[in-house]
C-alpha positions in Angstrom: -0.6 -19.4 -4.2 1.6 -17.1 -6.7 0.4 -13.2 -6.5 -0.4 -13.3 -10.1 -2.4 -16.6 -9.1 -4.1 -15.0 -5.6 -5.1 -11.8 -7.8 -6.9 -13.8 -9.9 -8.9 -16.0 -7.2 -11.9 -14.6 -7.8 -11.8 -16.0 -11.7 -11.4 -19.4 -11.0 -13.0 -22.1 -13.3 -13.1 -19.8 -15.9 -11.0 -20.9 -19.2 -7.9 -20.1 -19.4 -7.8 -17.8 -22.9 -9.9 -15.6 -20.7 -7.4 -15.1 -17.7 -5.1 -14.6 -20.5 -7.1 -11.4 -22.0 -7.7 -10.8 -17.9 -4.0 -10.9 -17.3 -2.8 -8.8 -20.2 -5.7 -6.3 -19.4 -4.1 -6.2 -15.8 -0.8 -5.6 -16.9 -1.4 -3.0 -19.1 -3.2 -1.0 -16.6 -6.3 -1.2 -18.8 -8.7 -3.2 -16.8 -9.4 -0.1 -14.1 -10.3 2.5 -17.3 -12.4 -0.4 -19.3 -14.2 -1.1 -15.8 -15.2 2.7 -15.4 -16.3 3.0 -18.8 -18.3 0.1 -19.0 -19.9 0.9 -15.3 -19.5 4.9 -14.8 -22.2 5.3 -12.5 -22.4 4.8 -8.5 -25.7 4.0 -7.1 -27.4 5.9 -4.1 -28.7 3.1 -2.5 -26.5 3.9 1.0 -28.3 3.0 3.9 -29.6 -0.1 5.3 -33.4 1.1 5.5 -32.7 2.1 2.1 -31.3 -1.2 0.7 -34.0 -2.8 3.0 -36.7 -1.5 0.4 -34.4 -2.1 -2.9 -33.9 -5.4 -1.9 -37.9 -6.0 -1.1 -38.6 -4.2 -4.3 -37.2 -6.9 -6.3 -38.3 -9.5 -4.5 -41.9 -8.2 -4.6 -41.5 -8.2 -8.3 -40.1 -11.4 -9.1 -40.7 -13.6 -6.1 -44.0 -12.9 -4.7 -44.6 -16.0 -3.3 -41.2 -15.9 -1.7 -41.3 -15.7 2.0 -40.9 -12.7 3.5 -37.0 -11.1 4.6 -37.2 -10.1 8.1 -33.9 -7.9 8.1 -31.6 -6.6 4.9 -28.3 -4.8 5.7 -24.6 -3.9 4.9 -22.0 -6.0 6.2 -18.2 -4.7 7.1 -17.7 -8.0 7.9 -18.7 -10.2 5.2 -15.1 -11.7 3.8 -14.4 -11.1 0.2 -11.2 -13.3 0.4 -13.3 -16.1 1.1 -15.6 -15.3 -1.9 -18.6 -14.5 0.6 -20.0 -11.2 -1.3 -23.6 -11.7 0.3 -25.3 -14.2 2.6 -28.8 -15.2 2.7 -29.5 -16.9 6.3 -32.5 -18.4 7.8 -32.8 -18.9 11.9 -35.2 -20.3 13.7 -35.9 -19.3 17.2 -38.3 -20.1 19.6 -40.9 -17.8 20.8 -43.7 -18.4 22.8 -43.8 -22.0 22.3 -43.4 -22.2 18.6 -40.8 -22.2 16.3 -40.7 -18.5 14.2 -37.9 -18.6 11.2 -36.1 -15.2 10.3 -35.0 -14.3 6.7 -32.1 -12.2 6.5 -29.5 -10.9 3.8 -26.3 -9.4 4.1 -24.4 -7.4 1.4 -20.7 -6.7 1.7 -20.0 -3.1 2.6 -18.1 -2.9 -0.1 -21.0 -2.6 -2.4 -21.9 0.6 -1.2 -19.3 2.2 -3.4 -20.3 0.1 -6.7 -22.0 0.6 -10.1 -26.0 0.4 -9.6 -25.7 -2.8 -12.1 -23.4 -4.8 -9.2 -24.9 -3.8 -6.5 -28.5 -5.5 -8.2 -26.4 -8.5 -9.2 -25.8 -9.5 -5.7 -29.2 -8.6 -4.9 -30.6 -10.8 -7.3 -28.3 -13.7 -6.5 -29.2 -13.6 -2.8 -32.9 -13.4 -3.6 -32.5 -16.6 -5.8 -31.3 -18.1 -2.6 -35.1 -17.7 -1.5 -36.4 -20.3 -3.8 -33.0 -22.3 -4.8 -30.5 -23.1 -2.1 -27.6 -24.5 -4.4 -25.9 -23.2 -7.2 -27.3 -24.9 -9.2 -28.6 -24.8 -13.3 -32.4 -23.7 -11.8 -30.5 -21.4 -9.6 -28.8 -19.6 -12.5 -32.1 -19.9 -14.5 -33.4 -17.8 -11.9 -31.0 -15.6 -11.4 -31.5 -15.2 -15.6 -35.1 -14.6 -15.5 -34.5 -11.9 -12.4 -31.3 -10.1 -14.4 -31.4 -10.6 -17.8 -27.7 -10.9 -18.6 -27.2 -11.7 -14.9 -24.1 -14.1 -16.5 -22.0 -11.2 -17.7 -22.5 -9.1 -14.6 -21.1 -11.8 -12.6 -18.3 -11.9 -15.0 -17.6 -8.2 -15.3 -18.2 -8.1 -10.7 -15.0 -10.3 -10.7 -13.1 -8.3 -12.9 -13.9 -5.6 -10.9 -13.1 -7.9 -7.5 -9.6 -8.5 -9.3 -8.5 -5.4 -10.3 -9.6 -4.0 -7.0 -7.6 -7.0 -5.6 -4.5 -5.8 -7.9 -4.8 -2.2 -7.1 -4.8 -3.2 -3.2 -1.3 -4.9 -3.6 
């Protein structure tokens, strides 16, 4: 994959007079400054206990009937590369004789140091994974109903993941 190509991984399938304004915005040196003015804030949310209760906020809000999330924490070792940016998992274990599932959701570490509007994107799209396992149109309905404008975040987090890509070569 070309550099100009690998620094852009994280916009694939979008059209291409968007990687166009993406590129020129790149190579201008604008995309950082637009990024920091659209997003100036960090949010506090730092801990695991602490994202713990953000993340069971939300999902007390929107998905009530949602089963319960047993564990919520930062990951270090989540992979951005391979476009992993949070994980919902399920396990099942047995205990005692029966079979007890556990709910957990990792965040990438990286989100930690991220505008309070990303940081709930993720969020949101992990909890989505609660009721809808694909990616699918309910999925993003979901996601929609959760976020309103949940599309544009998405769009403006890969910016961000590209230019922080860019920045880091």
């Amino acid at each position: 994959m070309a550099e100009s190509e690998n620094t852009l991984r994280f916009l694939q399938g979008y059209p291409e007079h968007l990687l166009l304004q993406v590129r020129g915005l790149l190579e201008s040196g604008r995309l950082g400054p637009w990024l920091e003015e659209r997003y100036p804030g960090r949010h506090e949310v730092q801990s695991d206990k602490a994202l713990y209760r953000y993340v069971s906020e939300l999902r007390q809000q929107y998905l009530r009937n949602a089963p319960a999330i047993d564990r919520v924490l930062y990951d270090s070792k989540l992979d951005v590369v391979k476009h992993a940016l949070g994980l919902h998992t399920a396990s099942s274990r047995n205990h005692g004789g029966r079979l007890v599932a556990k709910k957990e959701i990792r965040i990438a570490a990286l989100f930690r140091e991220t505008p309070p509007e990303f940081l709930n994107m993720i969020v949101v799209h992990e909890l989505a994974h609660l009721k809808e396992m694909e990616h699918n149109k309910a999925f993003y309905q979901l996601c929609e109903h959760m976020l309103p404008g949940y599309a544009q975040l998405e769009f403006d987090l890969r910016l961000f993941l590209t230019w922080r890509a860019q920045s880091a070569s």
